[in-house]
VOBA-1610 file (N, C-alpha, C; in pm, whole numbers, padded with zeros to 5 digits, always signed):
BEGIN
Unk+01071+00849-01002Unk+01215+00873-01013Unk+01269+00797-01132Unk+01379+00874-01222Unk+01456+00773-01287Unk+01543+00693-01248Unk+01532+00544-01271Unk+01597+00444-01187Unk+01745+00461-01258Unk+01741+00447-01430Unk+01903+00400-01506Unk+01895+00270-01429Unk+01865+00199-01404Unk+01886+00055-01402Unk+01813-00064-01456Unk+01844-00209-01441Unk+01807-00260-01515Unk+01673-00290-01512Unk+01557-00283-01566Unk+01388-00336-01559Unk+01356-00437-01468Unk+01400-00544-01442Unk+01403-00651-01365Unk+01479-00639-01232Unk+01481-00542-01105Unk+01586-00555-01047Unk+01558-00679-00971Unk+01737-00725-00922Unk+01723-00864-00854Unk+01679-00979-00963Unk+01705-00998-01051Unk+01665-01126-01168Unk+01807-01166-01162Unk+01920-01052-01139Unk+02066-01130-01194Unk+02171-01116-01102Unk+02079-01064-00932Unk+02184-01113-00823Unk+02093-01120-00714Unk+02148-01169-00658Unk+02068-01193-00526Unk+01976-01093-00454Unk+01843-01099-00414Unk+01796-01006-00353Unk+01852-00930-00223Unk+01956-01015-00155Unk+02000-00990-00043Unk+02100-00901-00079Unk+02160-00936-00204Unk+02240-00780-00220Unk+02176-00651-00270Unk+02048-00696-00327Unk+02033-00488-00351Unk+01946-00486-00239Unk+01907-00508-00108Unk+01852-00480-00024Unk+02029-00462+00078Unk+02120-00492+00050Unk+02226-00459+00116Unk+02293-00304+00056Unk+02253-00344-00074Unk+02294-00174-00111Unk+02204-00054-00102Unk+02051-00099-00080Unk+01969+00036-00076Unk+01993+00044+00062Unk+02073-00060+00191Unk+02069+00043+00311Unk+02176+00088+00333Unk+02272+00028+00262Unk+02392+00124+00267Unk+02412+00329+00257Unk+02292+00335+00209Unk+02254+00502+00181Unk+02181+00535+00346Unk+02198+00636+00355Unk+02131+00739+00494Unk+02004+00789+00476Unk+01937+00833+00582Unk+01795+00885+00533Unk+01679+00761+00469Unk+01583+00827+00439Unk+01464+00689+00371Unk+01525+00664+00254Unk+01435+00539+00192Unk+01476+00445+00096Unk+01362+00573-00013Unk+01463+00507-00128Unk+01353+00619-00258Unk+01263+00495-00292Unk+01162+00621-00290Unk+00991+00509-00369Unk+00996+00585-00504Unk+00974+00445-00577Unk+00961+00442-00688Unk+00830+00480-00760Unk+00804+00557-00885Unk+00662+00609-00881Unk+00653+00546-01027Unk+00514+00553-01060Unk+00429+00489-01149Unk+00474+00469-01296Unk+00538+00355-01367Unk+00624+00341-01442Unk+00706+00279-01491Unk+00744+00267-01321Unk+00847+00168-01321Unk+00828+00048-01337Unk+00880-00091-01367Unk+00883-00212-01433Unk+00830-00270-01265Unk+00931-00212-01193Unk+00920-00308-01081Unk+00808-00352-00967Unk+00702-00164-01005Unk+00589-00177-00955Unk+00470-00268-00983Unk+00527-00358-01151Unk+00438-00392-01219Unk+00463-00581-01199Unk+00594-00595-01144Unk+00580-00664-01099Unk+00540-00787-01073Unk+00518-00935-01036Unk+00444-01037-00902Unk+00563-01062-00868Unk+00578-00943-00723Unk+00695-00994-00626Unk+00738-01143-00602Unk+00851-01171-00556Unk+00915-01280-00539Unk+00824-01332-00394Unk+00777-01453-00365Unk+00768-01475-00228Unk+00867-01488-00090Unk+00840-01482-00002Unk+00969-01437+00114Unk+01013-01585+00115Unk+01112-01651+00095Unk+01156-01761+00158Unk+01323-01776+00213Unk+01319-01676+00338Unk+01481-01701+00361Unk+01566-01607+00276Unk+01534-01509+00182Unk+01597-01453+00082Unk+01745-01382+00207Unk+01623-01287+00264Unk+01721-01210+00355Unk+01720-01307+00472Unk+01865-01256+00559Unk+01864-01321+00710Unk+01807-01231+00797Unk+01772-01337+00897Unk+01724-01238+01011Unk+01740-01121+01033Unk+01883-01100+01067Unk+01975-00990+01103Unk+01913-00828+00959Unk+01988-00905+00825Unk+01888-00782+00705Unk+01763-00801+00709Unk+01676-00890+00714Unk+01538-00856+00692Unk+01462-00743+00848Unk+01560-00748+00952Unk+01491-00661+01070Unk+01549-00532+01014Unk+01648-00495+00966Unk+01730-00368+00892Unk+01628-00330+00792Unk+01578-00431+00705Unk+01525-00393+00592Unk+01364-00346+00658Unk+01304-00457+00738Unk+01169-00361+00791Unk+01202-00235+00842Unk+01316-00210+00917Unk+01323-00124+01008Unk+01312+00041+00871Unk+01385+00033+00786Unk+01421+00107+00707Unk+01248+00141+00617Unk+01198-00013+00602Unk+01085-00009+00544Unk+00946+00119+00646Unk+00970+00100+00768Unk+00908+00174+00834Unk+00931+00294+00861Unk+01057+00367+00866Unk+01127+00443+00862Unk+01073+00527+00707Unk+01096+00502+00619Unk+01080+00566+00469Unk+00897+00581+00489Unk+00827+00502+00534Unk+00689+00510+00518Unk+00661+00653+00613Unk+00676+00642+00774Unk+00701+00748+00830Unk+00707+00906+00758Unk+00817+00896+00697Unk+00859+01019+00647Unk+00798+01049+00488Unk+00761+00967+00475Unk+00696+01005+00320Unk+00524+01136+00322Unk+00465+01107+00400Unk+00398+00954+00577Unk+00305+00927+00452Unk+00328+00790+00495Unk+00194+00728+00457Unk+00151+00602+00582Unk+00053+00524+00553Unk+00010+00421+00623Unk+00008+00261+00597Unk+00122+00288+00457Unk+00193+00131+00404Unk+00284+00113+00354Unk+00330+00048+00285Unk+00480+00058+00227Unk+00494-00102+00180Unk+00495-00100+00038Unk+00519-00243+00010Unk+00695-00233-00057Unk+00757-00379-00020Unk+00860-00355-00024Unk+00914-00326-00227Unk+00819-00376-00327Unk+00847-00317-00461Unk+00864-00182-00472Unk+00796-00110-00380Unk+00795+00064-00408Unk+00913+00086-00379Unk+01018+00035-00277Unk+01139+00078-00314Unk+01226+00011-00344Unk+01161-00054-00502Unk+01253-00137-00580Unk+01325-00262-00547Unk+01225-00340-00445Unk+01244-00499-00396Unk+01151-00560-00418Unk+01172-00709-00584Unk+01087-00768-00555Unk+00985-00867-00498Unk+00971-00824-00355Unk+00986-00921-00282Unk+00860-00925-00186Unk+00771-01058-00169Unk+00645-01022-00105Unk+00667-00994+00044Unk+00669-00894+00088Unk+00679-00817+00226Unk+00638-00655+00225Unk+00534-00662+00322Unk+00492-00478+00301Unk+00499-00449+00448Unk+00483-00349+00543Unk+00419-00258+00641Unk+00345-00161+00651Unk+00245-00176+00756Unk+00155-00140+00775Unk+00160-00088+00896Unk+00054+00048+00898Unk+00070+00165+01061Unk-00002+00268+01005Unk-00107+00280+01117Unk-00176+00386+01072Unk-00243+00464+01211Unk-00231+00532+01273Unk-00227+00605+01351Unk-00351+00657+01369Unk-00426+00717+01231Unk-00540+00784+01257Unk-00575+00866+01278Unk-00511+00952+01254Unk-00538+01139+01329Unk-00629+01198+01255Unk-00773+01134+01257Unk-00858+01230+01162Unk-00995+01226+01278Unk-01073+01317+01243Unk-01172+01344+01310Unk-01278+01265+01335Unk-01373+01289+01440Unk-01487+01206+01475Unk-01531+01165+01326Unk-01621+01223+01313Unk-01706+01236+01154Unk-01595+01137+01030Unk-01495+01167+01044Unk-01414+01069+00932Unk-01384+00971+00958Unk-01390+00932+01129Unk-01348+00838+01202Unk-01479+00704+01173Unk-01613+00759+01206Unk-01722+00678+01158Unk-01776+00691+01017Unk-01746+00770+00963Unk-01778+00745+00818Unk-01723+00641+00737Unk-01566+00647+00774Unk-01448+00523+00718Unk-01437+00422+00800Unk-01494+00390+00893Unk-01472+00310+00966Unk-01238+00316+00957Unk-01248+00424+01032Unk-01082+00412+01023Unk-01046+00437+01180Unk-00965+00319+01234Unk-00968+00284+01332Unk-00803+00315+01372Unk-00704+00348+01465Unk-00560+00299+01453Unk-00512+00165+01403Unk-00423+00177+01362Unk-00361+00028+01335Unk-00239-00035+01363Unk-00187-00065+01477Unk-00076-00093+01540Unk+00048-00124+01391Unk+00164-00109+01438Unk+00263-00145+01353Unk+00237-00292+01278Unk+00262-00343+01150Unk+00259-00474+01130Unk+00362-00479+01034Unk+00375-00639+01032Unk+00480-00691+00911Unk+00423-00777+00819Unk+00373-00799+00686Unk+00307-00858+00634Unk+00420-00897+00530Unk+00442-01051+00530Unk+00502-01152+00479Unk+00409-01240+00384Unk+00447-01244+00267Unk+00343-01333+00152Unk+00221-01325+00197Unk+00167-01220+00229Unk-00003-01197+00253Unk-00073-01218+00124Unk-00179-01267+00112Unk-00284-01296+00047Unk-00421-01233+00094Unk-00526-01203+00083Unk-00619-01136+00090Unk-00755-01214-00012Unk-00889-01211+00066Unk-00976-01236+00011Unk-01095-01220+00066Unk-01217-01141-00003Unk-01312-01067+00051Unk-01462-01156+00107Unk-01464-01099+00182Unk-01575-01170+00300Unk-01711-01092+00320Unk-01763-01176+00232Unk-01912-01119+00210Unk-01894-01027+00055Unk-02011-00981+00072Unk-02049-00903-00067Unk-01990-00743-00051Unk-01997-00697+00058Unk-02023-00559+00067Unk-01918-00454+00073Unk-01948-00383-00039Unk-01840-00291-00052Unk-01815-00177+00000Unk-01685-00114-00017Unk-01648+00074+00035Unk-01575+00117-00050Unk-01685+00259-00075Unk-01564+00358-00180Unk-01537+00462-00090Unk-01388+00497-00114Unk-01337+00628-00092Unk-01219+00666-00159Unk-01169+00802-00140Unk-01066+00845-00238Unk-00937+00776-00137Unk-00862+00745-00263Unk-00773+00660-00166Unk-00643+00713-00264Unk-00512+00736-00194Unk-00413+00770-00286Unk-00272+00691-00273Unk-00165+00723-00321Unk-00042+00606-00285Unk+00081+00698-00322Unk+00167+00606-00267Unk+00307+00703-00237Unk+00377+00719-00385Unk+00366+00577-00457Unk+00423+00564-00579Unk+00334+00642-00654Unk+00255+00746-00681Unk+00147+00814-00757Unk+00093+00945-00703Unk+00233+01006-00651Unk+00182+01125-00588Unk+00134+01275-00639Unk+00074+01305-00588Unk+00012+01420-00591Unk-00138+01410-00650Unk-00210+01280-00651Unk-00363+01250-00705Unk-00400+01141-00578Unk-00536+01139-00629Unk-00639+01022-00569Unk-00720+01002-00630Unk-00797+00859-00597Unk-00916+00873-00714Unk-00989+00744-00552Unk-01127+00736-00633Unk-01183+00675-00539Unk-01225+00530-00615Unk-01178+00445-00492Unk-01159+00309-00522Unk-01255+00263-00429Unk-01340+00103-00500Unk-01439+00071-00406Unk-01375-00114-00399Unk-01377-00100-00284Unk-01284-00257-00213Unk-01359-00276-00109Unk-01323-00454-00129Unk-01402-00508-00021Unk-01409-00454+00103Unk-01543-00460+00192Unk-01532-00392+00313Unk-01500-00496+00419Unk-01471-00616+00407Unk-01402-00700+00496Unk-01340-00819+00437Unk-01202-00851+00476Unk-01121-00897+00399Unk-01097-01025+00500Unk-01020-01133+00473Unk-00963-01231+00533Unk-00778-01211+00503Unk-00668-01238+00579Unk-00551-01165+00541Unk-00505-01328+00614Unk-00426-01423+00473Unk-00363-01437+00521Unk-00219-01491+00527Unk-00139-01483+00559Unk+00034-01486+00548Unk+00101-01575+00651Unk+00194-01461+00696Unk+00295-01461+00808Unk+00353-01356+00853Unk+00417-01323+00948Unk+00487-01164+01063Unk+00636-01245+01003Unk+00741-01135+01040Unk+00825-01108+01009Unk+00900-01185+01103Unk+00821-01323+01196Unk+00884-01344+01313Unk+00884-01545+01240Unk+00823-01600+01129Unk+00748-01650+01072Unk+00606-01734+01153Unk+00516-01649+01221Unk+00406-01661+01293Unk+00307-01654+01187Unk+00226-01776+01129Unk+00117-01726+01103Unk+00005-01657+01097Unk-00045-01583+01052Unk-00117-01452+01017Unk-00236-01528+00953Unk-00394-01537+01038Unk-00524-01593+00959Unk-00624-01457+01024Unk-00631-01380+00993Unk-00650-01210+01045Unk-00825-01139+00978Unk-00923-01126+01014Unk-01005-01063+00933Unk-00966-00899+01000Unk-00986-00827+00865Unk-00991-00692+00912Unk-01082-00648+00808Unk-01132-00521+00861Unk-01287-00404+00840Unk-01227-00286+00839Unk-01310-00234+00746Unk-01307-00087+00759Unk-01191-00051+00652Unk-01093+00062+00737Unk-00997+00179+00658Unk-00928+00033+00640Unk-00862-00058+00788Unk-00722-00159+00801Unk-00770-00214+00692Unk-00880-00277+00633Unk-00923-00365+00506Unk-00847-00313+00376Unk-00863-00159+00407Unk-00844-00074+00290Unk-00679-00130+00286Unk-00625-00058+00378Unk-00474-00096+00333Unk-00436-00185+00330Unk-00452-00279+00381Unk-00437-00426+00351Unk-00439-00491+00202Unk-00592-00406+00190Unk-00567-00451+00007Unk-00491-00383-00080Unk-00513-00289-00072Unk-00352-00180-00113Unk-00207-00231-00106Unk-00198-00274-00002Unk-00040-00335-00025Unk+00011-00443-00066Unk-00132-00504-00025Unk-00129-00663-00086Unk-00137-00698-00263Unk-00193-00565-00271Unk-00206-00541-00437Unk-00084-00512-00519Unk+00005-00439-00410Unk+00153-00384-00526Unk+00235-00534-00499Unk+00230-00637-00399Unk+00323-00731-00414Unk+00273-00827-00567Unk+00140-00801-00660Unk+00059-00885-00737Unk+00090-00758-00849Unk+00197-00685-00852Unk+00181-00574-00934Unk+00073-00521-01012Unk-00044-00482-00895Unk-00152-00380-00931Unk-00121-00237-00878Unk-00193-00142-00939Unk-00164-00039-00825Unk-00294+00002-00822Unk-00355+00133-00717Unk-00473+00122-00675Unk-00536+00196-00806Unk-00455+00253-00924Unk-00522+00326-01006Unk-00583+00220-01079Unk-00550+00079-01112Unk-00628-00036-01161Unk-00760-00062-01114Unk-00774-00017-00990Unk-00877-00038-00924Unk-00984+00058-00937Unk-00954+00190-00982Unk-01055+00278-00908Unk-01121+00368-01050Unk-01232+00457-00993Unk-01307+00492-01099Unk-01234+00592-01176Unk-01211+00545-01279Unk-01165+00690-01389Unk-01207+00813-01373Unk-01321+00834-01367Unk-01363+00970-01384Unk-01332+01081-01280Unk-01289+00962-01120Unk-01275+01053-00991Unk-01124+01101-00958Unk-01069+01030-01061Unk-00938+01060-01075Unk-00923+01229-01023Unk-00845+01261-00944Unk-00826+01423-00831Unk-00697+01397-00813Unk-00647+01565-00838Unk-00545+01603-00784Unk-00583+01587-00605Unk-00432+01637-00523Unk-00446+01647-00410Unk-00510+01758-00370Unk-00514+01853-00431Unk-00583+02012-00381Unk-00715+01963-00381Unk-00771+01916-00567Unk-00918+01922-00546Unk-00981+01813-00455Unk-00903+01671-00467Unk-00978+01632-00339Unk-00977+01661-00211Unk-00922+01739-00150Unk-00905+01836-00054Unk-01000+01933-00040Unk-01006+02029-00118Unk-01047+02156-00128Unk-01227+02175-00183Unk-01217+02072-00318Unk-01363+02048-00354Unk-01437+01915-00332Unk-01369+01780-00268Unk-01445+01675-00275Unk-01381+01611-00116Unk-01360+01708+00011Unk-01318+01670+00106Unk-01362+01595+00236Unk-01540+01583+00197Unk-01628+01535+00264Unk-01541+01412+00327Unk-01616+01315+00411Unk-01605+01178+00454Unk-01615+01081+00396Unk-01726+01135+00319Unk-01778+00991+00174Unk-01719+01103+00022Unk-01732+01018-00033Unk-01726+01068-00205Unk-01849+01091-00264Unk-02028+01079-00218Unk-02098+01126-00293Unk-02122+01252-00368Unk-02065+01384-00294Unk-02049+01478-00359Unk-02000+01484-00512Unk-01832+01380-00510Unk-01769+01421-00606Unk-01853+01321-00700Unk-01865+01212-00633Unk-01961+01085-00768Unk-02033+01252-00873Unk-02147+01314-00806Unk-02241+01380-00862Unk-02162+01489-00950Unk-02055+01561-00868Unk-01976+01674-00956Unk-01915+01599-01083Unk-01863+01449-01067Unk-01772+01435-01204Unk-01797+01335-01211Unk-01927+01284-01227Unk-02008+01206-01320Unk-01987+01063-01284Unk-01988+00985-01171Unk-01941+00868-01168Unk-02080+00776-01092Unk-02042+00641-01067Unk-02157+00574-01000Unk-02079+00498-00885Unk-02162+00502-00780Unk-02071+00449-00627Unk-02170+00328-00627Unk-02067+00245-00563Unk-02158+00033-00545Unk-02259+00116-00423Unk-02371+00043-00436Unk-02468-00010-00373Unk-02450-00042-00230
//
């Protein structure tokens, strides 16, 4: 989207006011797509910015916009806050066969506050992985396959969390846009796919097919 605003939002007023003015609007919050200054980012850390009262408005809204986009994260830069806080929910509605191939499990609602992330053990997972701010592609990204996560909840409860599998996946995904990366930093050039063709020609469970069709090499 074109923002017309300034590159830095929140550098020259309080975060608590443009998180007071993006809920002042109805419907989801707009995500910002690949471009923008703000995706690029190292979010602010959470300390007290918002009060109780806006920061439960602002998750609530944060979960709300993810929902309807749908996706299974939502960091709060994508809709133009720079501020370390994302959510996470993933439901899972995919089949046996994709279910053990990805190790993709449900993932209850979460609130991830100044999360940090760091990988446990050697062993990696590729799959095509895509994002809200970068729509209509995927490309396949290979990330740690078990992560250590750790922060605080939105309640300020410490968070010392290992997660596996798909939850690893998003975890590092969201934890990545508050460090302004996005997952296209991460992942192999060459597998770079629209949404049709990874759908239509590279829709398997794993990505070895497409590695072989468009020339790439998957970790070990």
């Amino acid at each position: 989207m074109a923002s017309g605003r300034d590159p830095a939002p929140g550098s020259f007023r309080p975060l608590s006011d443009l998180v007071e003015e993006l809920l002042d609007h109805e419907g989801p919050l707009p995500i910002f797509g690949a471009g923008d200054p703000v995706l690029r980012m190292t979010a602010e850390p959470f300390d007290g910015q918002l009060d109780p009262g806006l920061l439960a408005r602002f998750v609530a809204a944060l979960r709300a916009t993810m929902h309807a986009a749908p996706g299974v994260g939502l960091a709060a830069p994508q809709v133009g806050v720079p501020l370390r806080l994302a959510v996470i929910e993933d439901p899972a509605p995919v089949s046996e066969e994709v279910r053990v191939a990805r190790a993709r499990v449900p993932q209850p609602f979460r609130v991830l506050v100044n999360p940090s992330y760091e990988g446990v053990g050697a062993a990696r997972a590729a799959f095509f992985e895509g994002c809200l701010s970068v729509p209509g592609y995927q490309a396949v990204v290979a990330r740690h396959a078990e992560v250590r996560l750790t922060g605080w909840d939105e309640e300020g409860h410490p968070v010392d969390e290992l997660f596996t599998g798909w939850p690893a996946r998003i975890v590092q995904h969201e934890t990545d846009h508050l460090n302004g990366t996005l997952y296209l930093d991460r992942a192999e050039p060459r597998s770079l796919s629209s949404n049709w063709a990874a759908a239509e020609l590279w829709g398997q469970p794993t990505p070895e097919r497409a590695a072989r069709g468009l020339g790439f090499e998957l970790p070990e």
